[in-house]
C-alpha positions, 0 to 999 in steps of 0.5 A: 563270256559273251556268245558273240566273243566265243563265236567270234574265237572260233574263226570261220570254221564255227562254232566247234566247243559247246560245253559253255550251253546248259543243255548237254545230250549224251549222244551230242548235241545233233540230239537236241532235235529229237523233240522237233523230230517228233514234233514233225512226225506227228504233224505227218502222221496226223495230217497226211496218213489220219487225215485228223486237221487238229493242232491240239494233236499237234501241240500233243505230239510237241509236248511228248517229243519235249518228253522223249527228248528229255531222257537225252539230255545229260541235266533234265533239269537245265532241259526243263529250265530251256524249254521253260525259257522259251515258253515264257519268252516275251515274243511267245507270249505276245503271241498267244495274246494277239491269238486269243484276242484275235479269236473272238473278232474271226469268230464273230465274223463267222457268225455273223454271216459275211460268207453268206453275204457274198453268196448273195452278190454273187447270185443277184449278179447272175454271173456264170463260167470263169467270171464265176471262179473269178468271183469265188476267188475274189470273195473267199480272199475277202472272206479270208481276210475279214475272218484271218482263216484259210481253214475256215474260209475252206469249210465255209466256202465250199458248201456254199459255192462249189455245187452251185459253181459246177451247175453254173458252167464253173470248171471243177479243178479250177474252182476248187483251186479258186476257193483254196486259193482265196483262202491262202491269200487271207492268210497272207494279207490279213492282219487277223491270220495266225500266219501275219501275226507270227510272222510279224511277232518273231522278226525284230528290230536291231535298235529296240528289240520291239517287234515289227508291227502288224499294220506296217507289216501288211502295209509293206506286204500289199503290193506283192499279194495284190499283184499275185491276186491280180496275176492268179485272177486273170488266170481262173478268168482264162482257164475257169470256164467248164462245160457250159450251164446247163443245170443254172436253175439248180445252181441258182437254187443252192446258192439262194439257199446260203444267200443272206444279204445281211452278212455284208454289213459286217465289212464295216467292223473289218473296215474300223479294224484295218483303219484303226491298224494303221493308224495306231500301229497297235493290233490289241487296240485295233482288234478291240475297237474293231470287235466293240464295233461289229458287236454294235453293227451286228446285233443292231442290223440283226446279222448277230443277237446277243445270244450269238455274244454270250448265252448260256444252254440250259439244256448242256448248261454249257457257255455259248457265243462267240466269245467262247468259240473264239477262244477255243478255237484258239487253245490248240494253237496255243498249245502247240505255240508253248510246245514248239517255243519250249522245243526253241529253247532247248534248241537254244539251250544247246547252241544248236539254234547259234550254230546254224545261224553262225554257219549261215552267217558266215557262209557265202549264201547269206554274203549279200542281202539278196542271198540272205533273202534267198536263204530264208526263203529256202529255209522257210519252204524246206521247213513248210515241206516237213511240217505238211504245209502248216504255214502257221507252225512253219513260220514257228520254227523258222521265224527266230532264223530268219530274224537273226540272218536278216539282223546281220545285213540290216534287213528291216523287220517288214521285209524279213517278216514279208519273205518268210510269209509269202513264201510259206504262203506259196510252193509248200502250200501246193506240194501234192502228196504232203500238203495238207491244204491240198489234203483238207480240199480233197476231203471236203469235195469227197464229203459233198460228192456224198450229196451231190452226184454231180461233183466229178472227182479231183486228183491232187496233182491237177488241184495243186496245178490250178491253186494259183495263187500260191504259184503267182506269189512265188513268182511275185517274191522271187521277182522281188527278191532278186532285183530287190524289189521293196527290199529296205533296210533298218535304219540307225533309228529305227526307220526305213532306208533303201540304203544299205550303208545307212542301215543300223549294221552299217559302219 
């Protein structure tokens, strides 16, 4: 018997008999959530009490809740066969292809110098105070963008702006917020980020079964994240200004000191990248011609040498090069992708995941589109919450969610993808005391605090406050989600339609 007919006789109380799943646990069913307990455990301990930032710990602590939570089950071996089930699912896999891929194209960006390049437009320009904060954030959203990367653009672009921004009359909380900020708005928009392309991979359409591209994904998302830059601008430029520039001299010399022109010519190979995206709606290919071409525009403008490619150290005998650091860059995602699609299928296996998608079908929260919308927003922030900000691996978890509710009421997979985004994009990401974003920011401004005397000290709550743009986008989506805003529907054949009644679930 189909899951869909036995839902269906179960009548509006839900589901009540789960004998007809594989996965049986000894103490019910609620124990199929040992291993994303664990799971969650662990992202709490290592990010918010170690204060260790690796996903390889992650996936480490996935994969021993899989273990743990094993020894529940009544069958290991249909345990093992669901968790094997979701780890070779065709969505899993897409994933950690478009992630390695990725890899090598956000590592060649680094490499080659784009956040150096900005570091010179902003000193040659001479600009101080807010319009400074206001230049950092503009930079680090095209730094985080070009490179898909918040983490990164953090590392990066702290060293490089924050003392030169202080010494230039540059408010420390707000630029700190600016920077971090700039790094959430990569992302969100970039087609490159962990965040846009999971968020993408998991919602998909009704009529095929495909999942929703990554060009028309970002395409339907631009306008609430540039509105929500726009807003979160206006704010660093009004409330960005410090105490003056007394010391500018000093500041000016640390910023000549990370300034290299050069690095700005690799714009052209993002450029190649979003074009060719939205042409052929394809990010393998777009990715591939965007990485032949950087290649080709970095070594003959000496931003990047063919040792920056691939070389070999003969004193480690050790491979080199951005095509390796791309991909083990890439590994602890991976890894931690195959433990959480593993825990999804035991999830799956024991009727947990149709349970809760059936009660929230049938509940009055998800009666309308809007409510549905509502819900999946909710659900992506609690799940945000519990996993200590990690968007990337929030959107993991609650991705296969969103996308069966919004499946119900025909929401498109463009807009399905863009709520869950955004808002794992927004609040989660300034809550003070368990982000690890807020946590990372921290950590980085005590390390140059060691160097630079000047640095004042932050608080979480006051950097929180002054990452902006995660605040505007929450207020940009909720607006949305309310009044409808670019909400669109799937029609029968695939397409776009505002029109409920022409959706593919309409009668």
């Amino acid at each position: 018997m189909e899951l869909k007919e036995e839902l269906q006789m179960e009548g509006e109380e839900g589901v009540k008999d789960f004998d007809s799943f594989p996965v049986r646990f000894w103490g019910g069913w609620g124990l199929a959530f040992v291993p994303l307990a664990i799971a969650t455990a662990g992202c709490i301990l290592f990010f918010m009490f170690w204060g260790t930032f690796s996903l390889v710990n992650l996936a480490m602590a996935a994969f021993v809740g899989l273990i743990i939570g094993s020894f529940f089950a009544k069958d290991m071996g249909e345990f093992w066969k669901s968790a094997l089930k979701g780890m070779s699912s065709e969505v899993c896999s897409i994933l950690i292809l478009i992630i390695i891929v990725v890899g090598m194209f956000t590592q060649m960006m680094a490499r080659a110098g784009v956040a150096e390049g900005f570091v010179w437009l902003g000193s040659t320009t001479g600009i101080t105070g807010s319009l400074f904060v206001v230049f950092v954030f503009i930079a680090c959203c095209i730094i985080a963008s070009a490179t898909g990367t918040s983490l990164g653009t953090v590392f990066s672009g702290f060293p490089i702006f924050y003392p030169a921004g202080i010494l230039l009359g540059a408010d420390p909380v707000l630029l700190a917020g600016a920077i971090l900020s700039g790094g959430i708005f990569g992302d969100n928009l970039s087609p490159i980020s962990d965040t846009t392309i999971v968020s993408a991979t998991t919602q998909r359409f009704k009529s095929t079964g495909e999942s929703a591209d990554i060009a028309g994904t970002v395409s339907h998302r631009f306008k609430y994240a540039v509105i929500a830059a726009g807003i979160a601008a206006l704010g660093f430029l009004i409330f960005g200004g410090g105490l003056g520039a007394a010391a500018d001299v000093a500041g000016a010399e640390i910023l000549a000191q990370y300034s290299n022109a050069l690095g700005l010519v690799m714009l052209i190979p993002v450029v190649v990248l979003l074009v060719t995206a939205f042409i052929t709606r394809n990010i393998f290919i777009s990715v591939a011609i965007g990485a032949i071409v950087g290649m080709i525009v970095g070594i003959s403008s000496g931003a990047l040498t063919w040792a920056d490619v691939l070389s070999l150290n003969l004193e480690t005998n050790v491979a080199e090069g951005f095509l390796i650091a791309g991909v083990n860059a890439k590994l602890g995602i991976v890894a931690y992708l195959l433990a959480i699609f593993g825990i999804m299928g035991v999830l799956r296996g024991a009727g947990v995941l149709d349970r809760i998608i059936y009660t929230l079908t049938n509940s009055r929260l998800t009666a309308t589109a809007k409510g549905t919308e509502w819900v999946n927003a909710l659900g992506i922030m609690i799940t945000g919450a519990f996993v200590a900000s990690a968007n990337g691996p929030a959107l993991i978890i609650y991705g296969p969610v969103s996308d069966e509710l919004g499946k119900k009421k025909g929401l498109h997979p463009y807009r399905r993808a863009n709520v869950i985004d955004c808002m794992a994009c927004a609040l989660p990401i300034v809550i003070p005391f368990t982000s690890l974003f807020i946590f990372v920011v921290l950590g980085v401004i005590e390390g140059l605090r060691g160097t630079y005397n000047f640095i004042p000290s932050v608080s979480p709550i006051p950097l929180a406050a002054a990452t902006l743009y995660p605040i505007t986008l929450f207020i940009v989506m909720a607006v949305a989600i309310t009044t409808g805003w670019g909400r669109i529907y799937e029609s029968k054949d695939g397409g776009k339609t505002k029109d409920p009644a022409e959706s593919v679930v309409a009668e």
